[in-house]
C-alpha positions as CSV (number, residue, x, y, z in Angstrom):
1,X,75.9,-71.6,-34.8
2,X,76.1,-74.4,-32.1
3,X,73.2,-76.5,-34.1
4,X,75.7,-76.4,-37.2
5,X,75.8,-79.6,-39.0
6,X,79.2,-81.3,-39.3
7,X,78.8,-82.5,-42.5
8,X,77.0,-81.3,-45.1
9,X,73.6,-83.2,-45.5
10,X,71.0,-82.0,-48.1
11,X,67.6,-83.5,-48.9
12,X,68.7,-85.0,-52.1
13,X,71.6,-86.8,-50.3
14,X,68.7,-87.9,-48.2
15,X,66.6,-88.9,-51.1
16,X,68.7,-90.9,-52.7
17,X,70.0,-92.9,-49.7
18,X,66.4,-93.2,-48.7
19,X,65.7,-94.8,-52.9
20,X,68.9,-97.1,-52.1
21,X,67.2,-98.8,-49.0
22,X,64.2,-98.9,-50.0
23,X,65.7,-101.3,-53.4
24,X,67.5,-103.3,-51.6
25,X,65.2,-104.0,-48.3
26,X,61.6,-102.6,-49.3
27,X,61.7,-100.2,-46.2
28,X,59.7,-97.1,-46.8
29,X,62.0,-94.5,-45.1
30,X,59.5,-91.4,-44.1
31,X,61.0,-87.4,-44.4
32,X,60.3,-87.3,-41.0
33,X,63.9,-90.0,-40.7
34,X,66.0,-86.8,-42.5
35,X,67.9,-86.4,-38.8
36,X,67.7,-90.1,-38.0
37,X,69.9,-90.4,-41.1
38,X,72.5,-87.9,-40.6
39,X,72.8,-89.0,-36.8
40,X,73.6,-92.4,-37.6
41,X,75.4,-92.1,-41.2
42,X,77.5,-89.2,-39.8
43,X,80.1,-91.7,-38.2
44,X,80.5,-93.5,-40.7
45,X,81.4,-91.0,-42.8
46,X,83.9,-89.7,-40.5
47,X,85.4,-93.2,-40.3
48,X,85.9,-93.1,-44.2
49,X,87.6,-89.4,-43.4
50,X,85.2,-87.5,-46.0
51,X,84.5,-84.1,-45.7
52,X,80.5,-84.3,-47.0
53,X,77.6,-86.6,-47.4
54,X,78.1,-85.7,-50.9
55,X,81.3,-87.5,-51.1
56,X,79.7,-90.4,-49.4
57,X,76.9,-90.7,-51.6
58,X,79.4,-90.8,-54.3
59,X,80.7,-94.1,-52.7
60,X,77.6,-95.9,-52.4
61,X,76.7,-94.8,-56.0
62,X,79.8,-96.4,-57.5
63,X,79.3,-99.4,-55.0
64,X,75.7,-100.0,-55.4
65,X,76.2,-103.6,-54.8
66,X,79.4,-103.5,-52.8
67,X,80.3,-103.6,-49.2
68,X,79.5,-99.9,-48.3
69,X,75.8,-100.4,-49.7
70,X,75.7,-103.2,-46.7
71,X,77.1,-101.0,-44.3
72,X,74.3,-98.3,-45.6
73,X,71.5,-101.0,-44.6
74,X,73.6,-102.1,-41.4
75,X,73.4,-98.3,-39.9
76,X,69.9,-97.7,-40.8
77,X,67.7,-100.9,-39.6
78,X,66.8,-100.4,-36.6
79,X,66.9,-103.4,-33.8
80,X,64.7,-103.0,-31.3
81,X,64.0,-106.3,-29.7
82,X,63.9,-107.9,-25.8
83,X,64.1,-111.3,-24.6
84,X,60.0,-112.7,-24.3
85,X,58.8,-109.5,-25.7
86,X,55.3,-109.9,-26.2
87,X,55.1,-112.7,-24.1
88,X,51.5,-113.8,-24.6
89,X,53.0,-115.0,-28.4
90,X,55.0,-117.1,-25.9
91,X,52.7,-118.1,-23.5
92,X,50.3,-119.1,-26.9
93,X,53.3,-121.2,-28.4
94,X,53.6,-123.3,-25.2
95,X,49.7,-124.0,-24.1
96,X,48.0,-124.0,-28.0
97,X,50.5,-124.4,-30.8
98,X,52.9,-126.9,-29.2
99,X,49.8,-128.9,-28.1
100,X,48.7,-129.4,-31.0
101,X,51.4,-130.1,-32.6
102,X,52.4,-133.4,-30.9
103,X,49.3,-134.7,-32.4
104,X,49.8,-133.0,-36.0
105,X,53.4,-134.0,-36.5
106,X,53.8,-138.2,-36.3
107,X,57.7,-137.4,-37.5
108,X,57.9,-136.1,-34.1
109,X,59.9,-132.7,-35.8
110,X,58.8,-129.0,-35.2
111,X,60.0,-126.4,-37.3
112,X,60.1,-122.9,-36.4
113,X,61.7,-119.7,-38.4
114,X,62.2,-116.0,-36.1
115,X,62.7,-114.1,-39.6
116,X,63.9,-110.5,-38.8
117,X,65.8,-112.3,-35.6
118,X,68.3,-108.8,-34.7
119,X,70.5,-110.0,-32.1
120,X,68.8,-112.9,-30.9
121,X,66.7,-112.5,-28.1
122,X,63.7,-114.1,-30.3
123,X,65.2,-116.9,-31.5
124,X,66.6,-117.9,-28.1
125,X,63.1,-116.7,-26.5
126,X,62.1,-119.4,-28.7
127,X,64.7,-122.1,-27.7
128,X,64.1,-121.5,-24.1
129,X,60.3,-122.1,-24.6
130,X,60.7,-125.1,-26.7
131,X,63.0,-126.4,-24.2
132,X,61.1,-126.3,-21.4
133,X,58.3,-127.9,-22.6
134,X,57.4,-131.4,-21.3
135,X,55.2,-132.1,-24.1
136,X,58.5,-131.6,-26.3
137,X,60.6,-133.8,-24.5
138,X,62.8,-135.8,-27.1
139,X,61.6,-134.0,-30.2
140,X,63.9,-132.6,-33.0
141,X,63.6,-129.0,-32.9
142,X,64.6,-127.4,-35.9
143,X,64.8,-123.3,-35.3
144,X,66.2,-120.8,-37.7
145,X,66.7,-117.5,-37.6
146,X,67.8,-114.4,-39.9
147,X,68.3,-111.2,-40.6
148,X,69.0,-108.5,-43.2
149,X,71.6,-106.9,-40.8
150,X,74.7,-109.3,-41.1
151,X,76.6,-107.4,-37.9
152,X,73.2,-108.4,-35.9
153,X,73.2,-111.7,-37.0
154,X,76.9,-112.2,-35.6
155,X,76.0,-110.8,-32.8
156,X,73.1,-113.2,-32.3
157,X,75.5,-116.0,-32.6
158,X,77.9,-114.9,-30.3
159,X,74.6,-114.8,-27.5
160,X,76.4,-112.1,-25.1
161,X,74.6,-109.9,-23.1
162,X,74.4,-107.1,-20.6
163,X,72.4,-107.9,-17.8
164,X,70.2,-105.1,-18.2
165,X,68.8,-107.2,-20.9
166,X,68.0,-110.0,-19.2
167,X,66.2,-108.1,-16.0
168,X,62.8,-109.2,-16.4
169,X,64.0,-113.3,-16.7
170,X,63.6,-114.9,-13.5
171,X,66.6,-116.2,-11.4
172,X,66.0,-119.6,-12.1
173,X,65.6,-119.3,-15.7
174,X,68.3,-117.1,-16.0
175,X,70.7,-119.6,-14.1
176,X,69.5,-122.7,-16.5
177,X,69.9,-120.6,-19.8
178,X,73.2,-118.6,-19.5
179,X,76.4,-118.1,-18.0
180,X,77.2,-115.2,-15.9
181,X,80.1,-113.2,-16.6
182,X,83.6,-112.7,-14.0
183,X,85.7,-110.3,-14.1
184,X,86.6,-108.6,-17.5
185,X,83.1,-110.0,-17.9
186,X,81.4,-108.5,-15.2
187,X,77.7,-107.4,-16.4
188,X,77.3,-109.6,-19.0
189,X,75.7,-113.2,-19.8
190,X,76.7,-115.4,-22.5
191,X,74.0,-117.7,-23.5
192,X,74.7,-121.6,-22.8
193,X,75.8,-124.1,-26.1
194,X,73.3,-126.3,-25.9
195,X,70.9,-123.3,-26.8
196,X,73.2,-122.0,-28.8
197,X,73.5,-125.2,-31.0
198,X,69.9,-125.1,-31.5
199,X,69.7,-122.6,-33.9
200,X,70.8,-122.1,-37.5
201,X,72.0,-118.5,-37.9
202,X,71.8,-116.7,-41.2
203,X,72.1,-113.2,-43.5
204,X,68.9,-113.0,-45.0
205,X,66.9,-110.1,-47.3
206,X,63.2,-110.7,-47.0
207,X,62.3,-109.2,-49.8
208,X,64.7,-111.2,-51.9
209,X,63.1,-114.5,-54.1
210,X,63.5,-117.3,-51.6
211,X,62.4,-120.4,-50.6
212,X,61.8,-122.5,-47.2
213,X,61.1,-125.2,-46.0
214,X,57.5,-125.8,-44.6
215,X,57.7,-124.1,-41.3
216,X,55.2,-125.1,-38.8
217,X,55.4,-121.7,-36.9
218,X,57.5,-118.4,-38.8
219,X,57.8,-115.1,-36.2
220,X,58.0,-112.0,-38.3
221,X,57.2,-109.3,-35.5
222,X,58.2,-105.4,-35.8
223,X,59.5,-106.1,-39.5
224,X,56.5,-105.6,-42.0
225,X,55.9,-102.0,-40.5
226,X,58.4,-101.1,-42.6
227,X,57.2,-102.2,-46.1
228,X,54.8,-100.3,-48.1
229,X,51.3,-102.4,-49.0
230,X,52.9,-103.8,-52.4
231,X,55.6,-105.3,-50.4
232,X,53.8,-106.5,-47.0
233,X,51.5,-108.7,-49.9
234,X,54.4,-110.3,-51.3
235,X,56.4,-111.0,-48.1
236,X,53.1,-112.7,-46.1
237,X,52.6,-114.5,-49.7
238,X,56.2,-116.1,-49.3
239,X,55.1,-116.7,-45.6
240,X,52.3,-118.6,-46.5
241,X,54.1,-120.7,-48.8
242,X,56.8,-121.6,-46.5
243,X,54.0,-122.8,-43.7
244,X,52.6,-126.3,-43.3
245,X,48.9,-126.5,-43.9
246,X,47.7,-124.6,-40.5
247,X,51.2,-123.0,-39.8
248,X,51.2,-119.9,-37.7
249,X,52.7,-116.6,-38.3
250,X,53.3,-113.9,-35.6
251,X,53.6,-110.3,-36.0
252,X,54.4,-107.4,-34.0
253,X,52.3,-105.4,-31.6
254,X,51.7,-102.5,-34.5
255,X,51.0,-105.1,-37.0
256,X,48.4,-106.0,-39.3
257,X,47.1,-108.4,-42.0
258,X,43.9,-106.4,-42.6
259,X,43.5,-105.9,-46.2
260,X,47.1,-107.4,-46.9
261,X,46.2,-111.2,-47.9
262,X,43.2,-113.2,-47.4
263,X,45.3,-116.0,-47.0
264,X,45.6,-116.3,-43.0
265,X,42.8,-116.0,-40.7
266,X,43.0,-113.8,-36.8
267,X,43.0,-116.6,-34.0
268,X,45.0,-113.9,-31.0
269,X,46.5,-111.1,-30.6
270,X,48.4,-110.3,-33.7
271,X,48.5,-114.2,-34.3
272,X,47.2,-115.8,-37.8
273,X,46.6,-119.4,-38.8
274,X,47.7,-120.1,-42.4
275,X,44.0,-121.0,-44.5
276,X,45.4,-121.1,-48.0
C-alpha cells in the first residue's frame, strides 16, 4: 500500500509519548497530533537505526530524564514565530508602556522577559524597539529571553537568518540591525553584536518552580495555548509574581486570561496590566 507507514506507530506508542510531554512541559497534545507525531518523530528514529516506535519508546522509557527525553520535547514544540509579529504589541510598547516608564523607573533600568522566545525574532523585535526609542536613550536595558527548546535557543543566539524572514522589515531598518550575507552566505542575515549583546539567552521549562526578577514587561505570546486550565493558572500566577507593581504581560493572538486569574486586568488587544 503506498500510504504504508514506515515504522510501526500504534496509539499506545502515541499515548505514552503524548503523557511524557505533557510531564515534562504541561502541553496538552490533542489525538488529532497522532500524524503530527509520527511525521516528525519518524526521523529521529531512523537516525537511532530502529526498526519501530516500539523500540523507541523503549528508549525514552529507560531515559525518562536523559538526553533522548529532550530530544522528544525538541521535535514536538512547535516554533512558529516572525520578526514584529503582532505589531500593535510593538507599536503599544513604544507610544504607552515605554512612556510611562521613564517616569516610573527613577533607576533609569527597564526590564523585559520574551518567555517562549523560539529562535529569536521576539526578543530581537524587542531590542530593535527598545533601541530606537528616543525616550530610551542612555537607559540600561535589561532583556531576557528563553525557551523550553534548547536547539531554538542556540539558534536564537546565533541571530542568522534567511531573508525570507526578514521581508516585511524595511530597508532602512534592515540595514541598521543586520548584516547581509556574501557569498556562501548569500540569503541570509546575521543580526548585528550590539543587539546581540543585549540579550541574555537561556534553556528554560515554564512550568518548572522558578523565580525572576521583577520584570517590568514579560511577552508570553502563542505559548499558554498549549496548557490545560490547571496549568495556564499556575504559569500567569508565576507571571504575576515576577512583574513590578503595574507590569505588563502579552499574549498571543488566540490567547486569553478570561476565567484563568483575576490577577491582571484587559487594557488592548491581548495586553494585561498586573493588579495584584
Amino acid at each position: 500500500m503506498s500510504n504504508e507507514r514506515e515504522f510501526s506507530f500504534t496509539q499506545k506508542d502515541f499515548t505514552f509519548l503524548s503523557k511524557i510531554i505533557h510531564e515534562r512541559t504541561g502541553i496538552v497534545v490533542s489525538d488529532d497530533k497522532f500524524n503530527m507525531f509520527y511525521s516528525r518523530l519518524s526521523r529521529r528514529v531512523r537516525s537511532l537505526k530502529l526498526n519501530s516506535f516500539q523500540e523507541y519508546c523503549a528508549i525514552v522509557r529507560d531515559e525518562r530524564e536523559g538526553n533522548e527525553t529532550s530530544e522528544l520535547i525538541n521535535a514536538i514544540t512547535t516554533n512558529l514565530t516572525a520578526f514584529f509579529r503582532e505589531n500593535h504589541h510593538f507599536e503599544y510598547l513604544s507610544d504607552t508602556v515605554f512612556p510611562e516608564l521613564t517616569q516610573k523607573n527613577p533607576d533609569r533600568n527597564i526590564k523585559l522577559w520574551s518567555a517562549g522566545c523560539s529562535t529569536g525574532e521576539e526578543p530581537y523585535s524587542l531590542a530593535i524597539i527598545m533601541k530606537e526609542s528616543p525616550l530610551l536613550a542612555n537607559w540600561n536595558f535589561e532583556l531576557k529571553a528563553t525557551d523550553l527548546d534548547s536547539n531554538v535557543v542556540a539558534k536564537a543566539n546565533r541571530g542568522v537568518y534567511s531573508m525570507s524572514r526578514v521581508e516585511g522589515m524595511s530597508k532602512k531598518r534592515l540595514k541598521r540591525w543586520f548584516f547581509k550575507g556574501a557569498g556562501k552566505q548569500q540569503g541570509l542575515v546575521k543580526v548585528k553584536p550590539e543587539l546581540n549583546q543585549m540579550i541574555e539567552f537561556g534553556q528554560l521549562n515554564l512550568i518548572d518552580n522558578w523565580s525572576q526578577e521583577p520584570q517590568d514587561v514579560i511577552f508570553c505570546r502563542n505559548v499558554i495555548i498549549y496548557f490545560n486550565k490547571e496549568t495556564k493558572a499556575k504559569l500567569v500566577d508565576q507571571y504575576a509574581n515576577s512583574l513590578k507593581p503595574g507590569g505588563y504581560l502579552f499574549i498571543g493572538h488566540s490567547e486569553s486570561l478570561y476565567k484563568v486569574t483575576d490577577r491582571f486586568e484587559l487594557i488592548g488587544n491581548t495586553i494585561y496590566r498586573k493588579i495584584k
